[in-house]
PyMOL Python script that loads the backbone (N, CA, C, O; Angstrom):
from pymol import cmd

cmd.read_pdbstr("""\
ATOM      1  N   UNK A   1      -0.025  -4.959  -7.881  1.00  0.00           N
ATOM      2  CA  UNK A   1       0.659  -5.204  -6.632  1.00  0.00           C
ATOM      3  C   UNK A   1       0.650  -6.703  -6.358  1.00  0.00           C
ATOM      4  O   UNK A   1      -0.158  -7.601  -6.595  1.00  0.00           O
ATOM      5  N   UNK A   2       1.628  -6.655  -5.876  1.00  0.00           N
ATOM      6  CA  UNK A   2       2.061  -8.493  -5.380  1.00  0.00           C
ATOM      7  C   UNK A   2       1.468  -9.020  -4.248  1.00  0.00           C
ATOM      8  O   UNK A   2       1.176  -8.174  -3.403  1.00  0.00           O
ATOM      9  N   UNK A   3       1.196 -10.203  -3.974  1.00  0.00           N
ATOM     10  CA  UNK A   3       0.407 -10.777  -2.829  1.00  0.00           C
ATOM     11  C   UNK A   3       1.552 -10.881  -1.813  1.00  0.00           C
ATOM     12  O   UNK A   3       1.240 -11.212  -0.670  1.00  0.00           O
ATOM     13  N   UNK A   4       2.776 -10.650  -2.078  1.00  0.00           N
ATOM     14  CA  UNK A   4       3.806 -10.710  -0.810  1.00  0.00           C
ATOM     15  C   UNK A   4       4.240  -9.251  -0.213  1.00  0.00           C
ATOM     16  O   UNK A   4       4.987  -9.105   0.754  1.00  0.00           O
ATOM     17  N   UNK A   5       3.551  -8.054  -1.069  1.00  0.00           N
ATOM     18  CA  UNK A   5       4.023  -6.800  -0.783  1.00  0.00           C
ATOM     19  C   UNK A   5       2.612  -6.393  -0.021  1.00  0.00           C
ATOM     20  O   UNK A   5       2.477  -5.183   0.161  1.00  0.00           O
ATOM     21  N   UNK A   6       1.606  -7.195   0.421  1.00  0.00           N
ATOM     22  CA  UNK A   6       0.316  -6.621   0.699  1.00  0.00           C
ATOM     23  C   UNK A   6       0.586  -7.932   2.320  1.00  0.00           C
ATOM     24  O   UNK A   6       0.174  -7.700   3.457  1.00  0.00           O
ATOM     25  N   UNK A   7       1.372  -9.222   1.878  1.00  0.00           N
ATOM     26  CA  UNK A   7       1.228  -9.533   3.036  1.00  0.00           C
ATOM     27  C   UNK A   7       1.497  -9.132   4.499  1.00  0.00           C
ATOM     28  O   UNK A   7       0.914  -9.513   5.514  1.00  0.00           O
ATOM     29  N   UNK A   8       2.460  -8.322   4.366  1.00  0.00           N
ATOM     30  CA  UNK A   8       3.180  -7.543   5.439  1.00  0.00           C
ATOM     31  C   UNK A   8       2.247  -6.469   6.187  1.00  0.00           C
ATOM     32  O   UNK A   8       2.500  -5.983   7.290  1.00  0.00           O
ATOM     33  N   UNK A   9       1.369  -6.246   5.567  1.00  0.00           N
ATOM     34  CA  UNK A   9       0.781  -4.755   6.098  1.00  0.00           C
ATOM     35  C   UNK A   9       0.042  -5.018   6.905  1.00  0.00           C
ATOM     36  O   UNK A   9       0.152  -6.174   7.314  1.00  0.00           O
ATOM     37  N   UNK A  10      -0.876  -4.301   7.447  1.00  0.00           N
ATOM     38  CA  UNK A  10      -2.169  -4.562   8.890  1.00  0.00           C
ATOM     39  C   UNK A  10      -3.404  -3.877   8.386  1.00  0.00           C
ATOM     40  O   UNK A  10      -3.390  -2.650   8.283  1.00  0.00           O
ATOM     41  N   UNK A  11      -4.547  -4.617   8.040  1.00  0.00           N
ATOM     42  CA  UNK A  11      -5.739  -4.151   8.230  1.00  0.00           C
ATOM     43  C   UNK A  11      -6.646  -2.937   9.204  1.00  0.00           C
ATOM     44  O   UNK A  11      -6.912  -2.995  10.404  1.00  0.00           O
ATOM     45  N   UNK A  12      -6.877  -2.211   8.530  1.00  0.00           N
ATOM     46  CA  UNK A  12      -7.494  -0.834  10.136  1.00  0.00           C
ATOM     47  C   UNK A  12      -8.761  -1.033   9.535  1.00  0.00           C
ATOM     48  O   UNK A  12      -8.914  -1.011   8.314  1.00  0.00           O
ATOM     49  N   UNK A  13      -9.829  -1.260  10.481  1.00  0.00           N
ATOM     50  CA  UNK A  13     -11.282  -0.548  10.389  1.00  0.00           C
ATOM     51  C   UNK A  13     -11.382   0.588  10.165  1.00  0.00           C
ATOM     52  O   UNK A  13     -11.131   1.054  11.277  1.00  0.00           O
ATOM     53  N   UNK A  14     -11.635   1.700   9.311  1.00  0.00           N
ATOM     54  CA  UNK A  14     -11.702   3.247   9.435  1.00  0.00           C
ATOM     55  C   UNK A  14     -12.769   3.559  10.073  1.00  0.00           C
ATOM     56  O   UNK A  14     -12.886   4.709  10.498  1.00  0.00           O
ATOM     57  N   UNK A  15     -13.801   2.578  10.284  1.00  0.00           N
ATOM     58  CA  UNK A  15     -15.339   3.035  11.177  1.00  0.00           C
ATOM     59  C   UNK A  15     -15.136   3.010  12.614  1.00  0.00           C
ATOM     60  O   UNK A  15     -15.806   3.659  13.418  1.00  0.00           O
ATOM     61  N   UNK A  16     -14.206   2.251  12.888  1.00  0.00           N
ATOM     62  CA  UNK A  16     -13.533   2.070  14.933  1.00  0.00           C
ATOM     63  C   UNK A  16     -12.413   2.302  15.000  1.00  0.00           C
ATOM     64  O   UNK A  16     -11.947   2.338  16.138  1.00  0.00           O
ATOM     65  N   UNK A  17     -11.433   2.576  13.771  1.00  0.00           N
ATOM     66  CA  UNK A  17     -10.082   2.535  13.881  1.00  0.00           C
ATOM     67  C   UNK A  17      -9.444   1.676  14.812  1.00  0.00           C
ATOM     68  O   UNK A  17      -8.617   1.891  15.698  1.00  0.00           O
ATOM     69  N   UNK A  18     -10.076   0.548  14.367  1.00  0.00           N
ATOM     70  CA  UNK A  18      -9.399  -0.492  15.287  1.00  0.00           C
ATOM     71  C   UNK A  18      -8.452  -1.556  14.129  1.00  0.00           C
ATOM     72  O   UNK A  18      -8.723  -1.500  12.930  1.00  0.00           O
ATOM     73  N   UNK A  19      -7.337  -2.503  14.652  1.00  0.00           N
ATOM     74  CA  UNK A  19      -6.736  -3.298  13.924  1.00  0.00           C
ATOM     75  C   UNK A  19      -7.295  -4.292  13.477  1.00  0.00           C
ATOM     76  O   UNK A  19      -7.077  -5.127  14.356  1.00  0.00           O
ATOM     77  N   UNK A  20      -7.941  -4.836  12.609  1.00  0.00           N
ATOM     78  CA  UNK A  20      -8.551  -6.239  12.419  1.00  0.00           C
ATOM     79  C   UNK A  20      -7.433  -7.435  12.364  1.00  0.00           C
ATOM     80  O   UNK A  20      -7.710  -8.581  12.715  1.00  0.00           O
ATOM     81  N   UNK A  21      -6.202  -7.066  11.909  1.00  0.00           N
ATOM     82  CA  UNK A  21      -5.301  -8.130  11.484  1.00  0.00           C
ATOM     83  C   UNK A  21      -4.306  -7.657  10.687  1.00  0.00           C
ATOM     84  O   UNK A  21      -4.014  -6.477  10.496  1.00  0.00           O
ATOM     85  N   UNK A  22      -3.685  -8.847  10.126  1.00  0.00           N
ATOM     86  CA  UNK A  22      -2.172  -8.820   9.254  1.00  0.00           C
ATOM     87  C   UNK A  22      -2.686  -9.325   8.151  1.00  0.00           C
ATOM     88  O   UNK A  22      -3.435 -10.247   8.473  1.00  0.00           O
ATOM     89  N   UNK A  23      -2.648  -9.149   6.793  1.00  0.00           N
ATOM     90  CA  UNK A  23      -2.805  -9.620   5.536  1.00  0.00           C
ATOM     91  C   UNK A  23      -2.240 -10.989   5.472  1.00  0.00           C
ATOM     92  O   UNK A  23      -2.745 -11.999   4.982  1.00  0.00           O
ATOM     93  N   UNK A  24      -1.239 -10.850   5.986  1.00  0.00           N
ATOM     94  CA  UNK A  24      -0.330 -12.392   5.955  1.00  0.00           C
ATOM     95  C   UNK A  24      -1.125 -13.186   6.404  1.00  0.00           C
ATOM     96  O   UNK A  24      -1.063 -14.267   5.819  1.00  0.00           O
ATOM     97  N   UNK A  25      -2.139 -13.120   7.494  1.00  0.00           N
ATOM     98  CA  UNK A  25      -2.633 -14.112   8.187  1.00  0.00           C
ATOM     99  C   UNK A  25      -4.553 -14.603   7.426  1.00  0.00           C
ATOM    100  O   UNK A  25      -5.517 -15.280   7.782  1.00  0.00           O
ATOM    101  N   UNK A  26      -4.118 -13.643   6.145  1.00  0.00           N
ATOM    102  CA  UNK A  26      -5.576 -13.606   5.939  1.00  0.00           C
ATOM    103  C   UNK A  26      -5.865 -14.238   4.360  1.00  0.00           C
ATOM    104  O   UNK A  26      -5.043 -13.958   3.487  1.00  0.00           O
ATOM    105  N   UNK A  27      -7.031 -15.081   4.025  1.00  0.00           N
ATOM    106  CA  UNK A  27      -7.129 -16.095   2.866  1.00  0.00           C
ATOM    107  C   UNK A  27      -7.481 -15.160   1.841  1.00  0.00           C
ATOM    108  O   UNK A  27      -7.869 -14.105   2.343  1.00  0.00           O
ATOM    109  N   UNK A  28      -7.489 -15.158   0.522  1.00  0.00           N
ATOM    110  CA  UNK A  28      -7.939 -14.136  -0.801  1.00  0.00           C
ATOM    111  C   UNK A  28      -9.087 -15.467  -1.349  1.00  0.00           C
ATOM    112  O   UNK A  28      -8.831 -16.632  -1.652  1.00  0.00           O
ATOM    113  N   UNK A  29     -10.516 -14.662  -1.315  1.00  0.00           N
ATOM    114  CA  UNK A  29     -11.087 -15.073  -1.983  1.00  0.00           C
ATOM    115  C   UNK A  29     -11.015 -15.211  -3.753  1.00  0.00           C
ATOM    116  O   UNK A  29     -10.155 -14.345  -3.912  1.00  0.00           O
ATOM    117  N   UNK A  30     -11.217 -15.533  -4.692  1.00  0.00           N
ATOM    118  CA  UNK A  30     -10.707 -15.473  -6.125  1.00  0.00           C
ATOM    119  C   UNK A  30     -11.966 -15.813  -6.655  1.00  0.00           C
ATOM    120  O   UNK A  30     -12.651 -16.765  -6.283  1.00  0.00           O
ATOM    121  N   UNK A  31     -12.287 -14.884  -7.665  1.00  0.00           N
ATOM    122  CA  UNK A  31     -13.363 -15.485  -8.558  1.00  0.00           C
ATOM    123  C   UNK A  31     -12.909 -16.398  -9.835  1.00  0.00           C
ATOM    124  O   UNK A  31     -12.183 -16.095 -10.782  1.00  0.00           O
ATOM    125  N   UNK A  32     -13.527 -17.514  -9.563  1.00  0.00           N
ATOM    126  CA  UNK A  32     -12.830 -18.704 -10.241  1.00  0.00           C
ATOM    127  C   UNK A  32     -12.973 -18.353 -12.123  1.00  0.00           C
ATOM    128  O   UNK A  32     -12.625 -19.017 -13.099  1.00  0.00           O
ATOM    129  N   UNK A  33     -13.498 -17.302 -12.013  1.00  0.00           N
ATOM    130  CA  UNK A  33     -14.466 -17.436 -13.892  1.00  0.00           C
ATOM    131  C   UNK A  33     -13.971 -16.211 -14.243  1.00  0.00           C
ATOM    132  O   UNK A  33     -14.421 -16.004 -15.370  1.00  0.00           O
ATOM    133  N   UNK A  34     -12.777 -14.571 -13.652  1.00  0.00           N
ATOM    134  CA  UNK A  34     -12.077 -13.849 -14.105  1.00  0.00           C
ATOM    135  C   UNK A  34     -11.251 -13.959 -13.493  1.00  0.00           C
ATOM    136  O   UNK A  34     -10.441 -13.143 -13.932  1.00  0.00           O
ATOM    137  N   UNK A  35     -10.628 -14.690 -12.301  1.00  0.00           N
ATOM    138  CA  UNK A  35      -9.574 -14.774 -11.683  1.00  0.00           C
ATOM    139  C   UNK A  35      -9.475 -13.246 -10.492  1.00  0.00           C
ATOM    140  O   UNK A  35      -8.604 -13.267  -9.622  1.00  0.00           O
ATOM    141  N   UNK A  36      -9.991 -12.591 -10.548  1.00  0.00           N
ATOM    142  CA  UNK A  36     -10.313 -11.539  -9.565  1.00  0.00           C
ATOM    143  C   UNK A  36     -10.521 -11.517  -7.955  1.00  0.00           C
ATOM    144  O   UNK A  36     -11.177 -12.392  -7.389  1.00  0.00           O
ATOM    145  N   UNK A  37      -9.971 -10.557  -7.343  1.00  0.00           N
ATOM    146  CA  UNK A  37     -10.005 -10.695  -5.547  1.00  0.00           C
ATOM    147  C   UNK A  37     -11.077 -10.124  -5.604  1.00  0.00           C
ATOM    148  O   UNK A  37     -11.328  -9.072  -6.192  1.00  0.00           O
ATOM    149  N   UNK A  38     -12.013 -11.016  -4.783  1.00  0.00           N
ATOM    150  CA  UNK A  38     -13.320 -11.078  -4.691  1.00  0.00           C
ATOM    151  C   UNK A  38     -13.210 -10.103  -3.095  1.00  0.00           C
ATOM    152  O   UNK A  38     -13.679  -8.977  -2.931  1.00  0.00           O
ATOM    153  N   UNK A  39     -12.473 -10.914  -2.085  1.00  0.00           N
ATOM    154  CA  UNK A  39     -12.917 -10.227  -1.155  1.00  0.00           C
ATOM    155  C   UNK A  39     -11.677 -11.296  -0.130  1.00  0.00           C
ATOM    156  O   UNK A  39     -11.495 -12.473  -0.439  1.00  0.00           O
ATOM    157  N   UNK A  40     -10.967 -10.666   1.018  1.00  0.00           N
ATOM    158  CA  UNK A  40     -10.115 -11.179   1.838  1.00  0.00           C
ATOM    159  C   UNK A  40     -11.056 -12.275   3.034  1.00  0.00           C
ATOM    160  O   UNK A  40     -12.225 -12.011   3.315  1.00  0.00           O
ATOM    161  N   UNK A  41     -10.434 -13.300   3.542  1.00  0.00           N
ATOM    162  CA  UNK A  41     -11.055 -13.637   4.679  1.00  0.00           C
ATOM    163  C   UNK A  41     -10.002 -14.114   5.817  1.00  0.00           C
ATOM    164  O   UNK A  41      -9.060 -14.894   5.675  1.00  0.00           O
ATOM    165  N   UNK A  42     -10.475 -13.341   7.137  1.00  0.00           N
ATOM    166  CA  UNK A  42      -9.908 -13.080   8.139  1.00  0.00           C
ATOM    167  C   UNK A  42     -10.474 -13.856   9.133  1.00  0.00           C
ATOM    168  O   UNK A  42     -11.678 -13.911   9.384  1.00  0.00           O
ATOM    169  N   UNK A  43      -9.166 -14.741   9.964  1.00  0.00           N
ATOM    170  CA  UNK A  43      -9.404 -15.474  11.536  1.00  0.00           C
ATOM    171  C   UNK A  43      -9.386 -14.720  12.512  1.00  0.00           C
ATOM    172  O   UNK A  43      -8.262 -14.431  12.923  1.00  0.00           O
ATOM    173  N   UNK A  44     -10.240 -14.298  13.030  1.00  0.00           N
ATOM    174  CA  UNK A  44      -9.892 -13.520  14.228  1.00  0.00           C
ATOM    175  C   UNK A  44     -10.521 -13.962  15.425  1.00  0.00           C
ATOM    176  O   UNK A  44     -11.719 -14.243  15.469  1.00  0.00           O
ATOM    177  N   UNK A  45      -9.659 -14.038  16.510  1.00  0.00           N
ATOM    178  CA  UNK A  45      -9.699 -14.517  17.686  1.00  0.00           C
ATOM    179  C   UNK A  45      -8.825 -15.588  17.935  1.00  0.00           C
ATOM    180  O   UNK A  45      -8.008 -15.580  17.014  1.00  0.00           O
ATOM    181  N   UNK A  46      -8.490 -16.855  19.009  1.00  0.00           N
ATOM    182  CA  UNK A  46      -7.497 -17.615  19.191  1.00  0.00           C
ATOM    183  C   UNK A  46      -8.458 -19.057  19.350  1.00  0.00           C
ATOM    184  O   UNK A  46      -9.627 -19.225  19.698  1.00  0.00           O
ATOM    185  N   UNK A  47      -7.423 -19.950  18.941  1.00  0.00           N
ATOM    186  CA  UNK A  47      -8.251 -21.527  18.699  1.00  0.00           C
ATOM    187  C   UNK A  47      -7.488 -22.106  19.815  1.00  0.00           C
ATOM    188  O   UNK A  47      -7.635 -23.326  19.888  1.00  0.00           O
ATOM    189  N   UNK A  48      -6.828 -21.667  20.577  1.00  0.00           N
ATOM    190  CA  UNK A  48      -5.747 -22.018  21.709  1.00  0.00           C
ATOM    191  C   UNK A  48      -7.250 -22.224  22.738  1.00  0.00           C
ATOM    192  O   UNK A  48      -8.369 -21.721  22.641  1.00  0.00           O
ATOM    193  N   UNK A  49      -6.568 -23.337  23.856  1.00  0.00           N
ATOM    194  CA  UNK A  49      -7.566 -23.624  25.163  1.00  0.00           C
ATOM    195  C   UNK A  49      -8.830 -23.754  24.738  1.00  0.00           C
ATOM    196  O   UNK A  49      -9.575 -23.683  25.715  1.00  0.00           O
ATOM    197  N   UNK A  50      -9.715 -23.990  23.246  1.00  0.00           N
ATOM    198  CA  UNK A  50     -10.540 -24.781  22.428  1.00  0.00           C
ATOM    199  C   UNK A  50     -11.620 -23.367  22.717  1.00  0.00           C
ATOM    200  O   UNK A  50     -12.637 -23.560  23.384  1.00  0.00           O
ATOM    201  N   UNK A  51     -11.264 -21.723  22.075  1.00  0.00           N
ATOM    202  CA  UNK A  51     -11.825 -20.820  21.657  1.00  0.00           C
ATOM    203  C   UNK A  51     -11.645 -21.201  20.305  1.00  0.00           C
ATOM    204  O   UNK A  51     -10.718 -21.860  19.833  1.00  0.00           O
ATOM    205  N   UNK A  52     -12.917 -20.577  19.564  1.00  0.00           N
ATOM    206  CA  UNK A  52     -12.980 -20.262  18.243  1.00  0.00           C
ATOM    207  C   UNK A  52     -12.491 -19.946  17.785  1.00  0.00           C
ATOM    208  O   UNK A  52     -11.518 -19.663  18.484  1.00  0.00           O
ATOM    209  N   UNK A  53     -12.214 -19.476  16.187  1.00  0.00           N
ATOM    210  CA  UNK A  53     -11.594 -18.603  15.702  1.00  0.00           C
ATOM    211  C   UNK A  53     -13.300 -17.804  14.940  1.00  0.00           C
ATOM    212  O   UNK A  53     -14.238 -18.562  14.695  1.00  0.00           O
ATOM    213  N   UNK A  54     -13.387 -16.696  14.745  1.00  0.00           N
ATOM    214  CA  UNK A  54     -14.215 -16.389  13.841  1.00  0.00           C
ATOM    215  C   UNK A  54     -13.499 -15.902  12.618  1.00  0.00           C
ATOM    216  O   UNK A  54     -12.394 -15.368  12.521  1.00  0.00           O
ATOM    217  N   UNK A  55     -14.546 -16.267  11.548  1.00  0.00           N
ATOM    218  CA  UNK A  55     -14.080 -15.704  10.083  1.00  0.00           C
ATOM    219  C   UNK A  55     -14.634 -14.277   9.767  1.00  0.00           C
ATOM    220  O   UNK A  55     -15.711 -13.909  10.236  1.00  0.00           O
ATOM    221  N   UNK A  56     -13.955 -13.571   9.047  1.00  0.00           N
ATOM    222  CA  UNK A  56     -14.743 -12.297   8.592  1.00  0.00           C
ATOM    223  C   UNK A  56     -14.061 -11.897   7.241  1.00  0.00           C
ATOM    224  O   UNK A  56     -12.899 -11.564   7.011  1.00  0.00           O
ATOM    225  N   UNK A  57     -15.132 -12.031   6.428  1.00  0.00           N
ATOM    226  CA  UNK A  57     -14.973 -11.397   5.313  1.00  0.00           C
ATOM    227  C   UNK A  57     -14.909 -10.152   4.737  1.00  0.00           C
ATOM    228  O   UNK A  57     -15.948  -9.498   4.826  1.00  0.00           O
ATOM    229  N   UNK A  58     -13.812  -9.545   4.066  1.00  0.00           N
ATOM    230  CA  UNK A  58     -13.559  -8.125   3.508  1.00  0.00           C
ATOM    231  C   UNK A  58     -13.967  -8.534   2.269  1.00  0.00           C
ATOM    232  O   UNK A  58     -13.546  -9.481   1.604  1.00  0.00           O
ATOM    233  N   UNK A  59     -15.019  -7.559   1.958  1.00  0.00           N
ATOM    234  CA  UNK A  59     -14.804  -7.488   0.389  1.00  0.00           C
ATOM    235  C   UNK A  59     -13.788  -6.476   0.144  1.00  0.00           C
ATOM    236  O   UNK A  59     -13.303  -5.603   0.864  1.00  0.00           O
ATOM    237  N   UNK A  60     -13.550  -6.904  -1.344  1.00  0.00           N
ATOM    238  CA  UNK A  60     -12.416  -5.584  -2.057  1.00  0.00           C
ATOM    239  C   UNK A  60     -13.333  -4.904  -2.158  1.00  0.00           C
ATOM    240  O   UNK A  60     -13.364  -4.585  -0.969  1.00  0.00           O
ATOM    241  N   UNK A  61     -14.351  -4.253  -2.684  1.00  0.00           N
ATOM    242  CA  UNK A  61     -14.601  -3.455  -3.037  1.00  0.00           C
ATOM    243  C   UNK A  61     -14.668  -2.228  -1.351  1.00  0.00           C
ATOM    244  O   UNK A  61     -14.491  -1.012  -1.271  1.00  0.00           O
ATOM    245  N   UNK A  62     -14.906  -2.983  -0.561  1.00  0.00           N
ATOM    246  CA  UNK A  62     -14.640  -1.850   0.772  1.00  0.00           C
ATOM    247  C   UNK A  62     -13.365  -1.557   1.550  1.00  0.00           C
ATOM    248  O   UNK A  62     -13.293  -1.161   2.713  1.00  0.00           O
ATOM    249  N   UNK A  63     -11.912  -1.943   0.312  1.00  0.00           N
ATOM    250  CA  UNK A  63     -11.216  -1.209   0.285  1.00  0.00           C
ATOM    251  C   UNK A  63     -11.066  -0.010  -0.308  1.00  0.00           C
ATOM    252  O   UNK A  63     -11.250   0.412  -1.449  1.00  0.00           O
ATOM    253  N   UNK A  64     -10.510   0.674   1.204  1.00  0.00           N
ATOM    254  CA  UNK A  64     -10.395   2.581   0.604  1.00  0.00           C
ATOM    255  C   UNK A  64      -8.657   2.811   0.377  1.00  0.00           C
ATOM    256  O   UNK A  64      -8.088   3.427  -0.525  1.00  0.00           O
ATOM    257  N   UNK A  65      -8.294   2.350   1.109  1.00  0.00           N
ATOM    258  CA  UNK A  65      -6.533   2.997   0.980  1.00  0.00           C
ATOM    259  C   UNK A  65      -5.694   2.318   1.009  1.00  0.00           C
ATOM    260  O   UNK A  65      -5.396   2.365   2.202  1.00  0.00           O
ATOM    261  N   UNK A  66      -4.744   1.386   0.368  1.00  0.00           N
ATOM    262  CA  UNK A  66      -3.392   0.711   0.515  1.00  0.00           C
ATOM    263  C   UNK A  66      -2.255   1.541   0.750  1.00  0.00           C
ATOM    264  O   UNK A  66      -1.625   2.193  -0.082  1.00  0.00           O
ATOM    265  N   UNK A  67      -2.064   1.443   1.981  1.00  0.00           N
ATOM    266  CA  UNK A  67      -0.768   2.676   2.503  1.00  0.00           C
ATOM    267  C   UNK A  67       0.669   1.533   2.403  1.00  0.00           C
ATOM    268  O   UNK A  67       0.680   0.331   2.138  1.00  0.00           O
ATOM    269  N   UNK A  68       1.734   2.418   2.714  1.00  0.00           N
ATOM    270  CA  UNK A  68       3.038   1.383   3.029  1.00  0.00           C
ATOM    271  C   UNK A  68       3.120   0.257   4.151  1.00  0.00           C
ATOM    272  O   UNK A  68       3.789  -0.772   4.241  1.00  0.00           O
ATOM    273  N   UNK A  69       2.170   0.861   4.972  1.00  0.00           N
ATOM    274  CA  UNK A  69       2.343   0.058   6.044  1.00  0.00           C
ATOM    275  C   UNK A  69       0.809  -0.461   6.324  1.00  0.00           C
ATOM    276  O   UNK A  69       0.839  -1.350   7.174  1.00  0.00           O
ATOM    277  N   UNK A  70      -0.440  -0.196   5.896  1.00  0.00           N
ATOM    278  CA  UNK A  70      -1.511  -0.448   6.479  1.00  0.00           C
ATOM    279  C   UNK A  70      -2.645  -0.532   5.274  1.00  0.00           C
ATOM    280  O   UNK A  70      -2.343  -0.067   4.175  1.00  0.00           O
ATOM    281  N   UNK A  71      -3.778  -1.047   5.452  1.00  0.00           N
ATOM    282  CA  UNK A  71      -4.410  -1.045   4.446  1.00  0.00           C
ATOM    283  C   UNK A  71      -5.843  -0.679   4.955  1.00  0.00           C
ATOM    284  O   UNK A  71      -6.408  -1.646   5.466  1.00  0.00           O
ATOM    285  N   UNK A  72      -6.457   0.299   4.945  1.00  0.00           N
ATOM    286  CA  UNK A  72      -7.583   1.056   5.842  1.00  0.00           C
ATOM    287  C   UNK A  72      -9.009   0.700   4.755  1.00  0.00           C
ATOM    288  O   UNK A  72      -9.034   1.122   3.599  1.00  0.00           O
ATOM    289  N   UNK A  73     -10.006  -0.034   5.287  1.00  0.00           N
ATOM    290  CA  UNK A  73     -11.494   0.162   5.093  1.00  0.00           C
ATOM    291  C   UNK A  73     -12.083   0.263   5.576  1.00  0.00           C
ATOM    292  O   UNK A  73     -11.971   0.269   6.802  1.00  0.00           O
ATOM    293  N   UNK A  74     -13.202   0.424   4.901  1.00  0.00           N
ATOM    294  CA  UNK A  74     -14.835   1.094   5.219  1.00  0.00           C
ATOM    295  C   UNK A  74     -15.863  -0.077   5.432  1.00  0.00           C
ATOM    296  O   UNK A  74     -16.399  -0.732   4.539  1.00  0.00           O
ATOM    297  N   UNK A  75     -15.964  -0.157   6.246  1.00  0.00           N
ATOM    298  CA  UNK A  75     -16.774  -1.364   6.628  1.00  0.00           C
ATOM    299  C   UNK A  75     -17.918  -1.320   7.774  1.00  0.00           C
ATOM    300  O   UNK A  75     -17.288  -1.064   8.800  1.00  0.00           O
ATOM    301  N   UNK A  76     -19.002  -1.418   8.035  1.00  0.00           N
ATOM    302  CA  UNK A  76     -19.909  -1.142   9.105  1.00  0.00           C
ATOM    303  C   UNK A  76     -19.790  -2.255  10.129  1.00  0.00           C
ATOM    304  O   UNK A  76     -19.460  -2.266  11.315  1.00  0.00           O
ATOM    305  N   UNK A  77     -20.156  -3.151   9.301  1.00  0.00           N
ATOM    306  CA  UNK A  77     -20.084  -4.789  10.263  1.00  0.00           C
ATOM    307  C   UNK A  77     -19.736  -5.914   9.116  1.00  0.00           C
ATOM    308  O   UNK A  77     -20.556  -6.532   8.437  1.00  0.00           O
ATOM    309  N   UNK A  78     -18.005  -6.037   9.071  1.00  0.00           N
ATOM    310  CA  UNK A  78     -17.654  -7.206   7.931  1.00  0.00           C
ATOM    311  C   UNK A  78     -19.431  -8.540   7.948  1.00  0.00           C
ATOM    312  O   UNK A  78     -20.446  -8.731   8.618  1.00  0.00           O
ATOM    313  N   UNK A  79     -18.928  -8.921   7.068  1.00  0.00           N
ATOM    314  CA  UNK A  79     -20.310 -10.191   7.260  1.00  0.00           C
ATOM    315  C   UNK A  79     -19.086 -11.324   7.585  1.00  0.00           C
ATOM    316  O   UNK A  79     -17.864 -11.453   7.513  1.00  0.00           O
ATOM    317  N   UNK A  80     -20.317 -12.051   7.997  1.00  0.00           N
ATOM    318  CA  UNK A  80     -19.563 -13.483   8.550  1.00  0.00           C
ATOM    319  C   UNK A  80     -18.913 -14.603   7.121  1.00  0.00           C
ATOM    320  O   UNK A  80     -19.538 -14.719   6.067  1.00  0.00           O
ATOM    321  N   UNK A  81     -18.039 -15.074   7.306  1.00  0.00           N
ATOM    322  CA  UNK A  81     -18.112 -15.682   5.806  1.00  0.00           C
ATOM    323  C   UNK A  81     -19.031 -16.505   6.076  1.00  0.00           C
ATOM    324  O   UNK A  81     -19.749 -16.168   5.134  1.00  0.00           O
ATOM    325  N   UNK A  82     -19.595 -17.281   6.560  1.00  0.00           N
ATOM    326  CA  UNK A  82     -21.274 -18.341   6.725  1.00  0.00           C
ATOM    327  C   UNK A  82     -22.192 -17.676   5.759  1.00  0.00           C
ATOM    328  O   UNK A  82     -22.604 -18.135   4.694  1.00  0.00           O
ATOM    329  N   UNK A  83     -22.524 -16.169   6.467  1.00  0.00           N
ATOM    330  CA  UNK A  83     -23.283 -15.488   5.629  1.00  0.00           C
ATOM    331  C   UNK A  83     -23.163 -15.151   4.186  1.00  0.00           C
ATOM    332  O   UNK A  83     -24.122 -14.573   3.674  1.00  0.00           O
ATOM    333  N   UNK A  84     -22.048 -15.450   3.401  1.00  0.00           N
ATOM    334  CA  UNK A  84     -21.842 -15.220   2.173  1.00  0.00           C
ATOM    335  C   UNK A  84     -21.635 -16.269   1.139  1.00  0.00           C
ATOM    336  O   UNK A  84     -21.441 -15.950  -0.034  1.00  0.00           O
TER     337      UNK A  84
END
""", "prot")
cmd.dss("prot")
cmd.show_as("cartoon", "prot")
cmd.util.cbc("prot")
cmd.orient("prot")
């Protein structure tokens, strides 16, 4: 699958079923030594009126489902990218 056919879609938490985001808006980690998606990283929140943004890291591997429109994982509490 193509990185422009995955950008379109929306991230779901399956543990809150909540939206985390848009793929489009989100960085692909790459392992530099097989070239492999290590794991997505996501801005969430607004940098507008000098709020943060926080980062949160998906690994691939706690992807469960690439649908047409959405891409659903399993995740308890993403880690911070700091933490990784």
């Amino acid at each position: 699958m193509r990185w422009s056919e995955l950008a379109g879609k929306e991230l779901i938490d399956i543990a809150g079923g909540e939206r985390m985001g848009s793929l489009g808006q989100a960085d692909l980690v790459i392992d530099p030594e097989n070239g492999k998606v290590e794991a997505l990283l996501l801005s969430i929140g607004s940098s507008w009126f000098g709020r943060q943004q926080e980062e949160k890291m998906i690994r691939w591997k706690h992807i469960r489902k690439i649908g047409p429109e959405m891409v659903i994982v399993e995740v308890d509490h993403p880690s911070s990218a700091r933490e990784s």
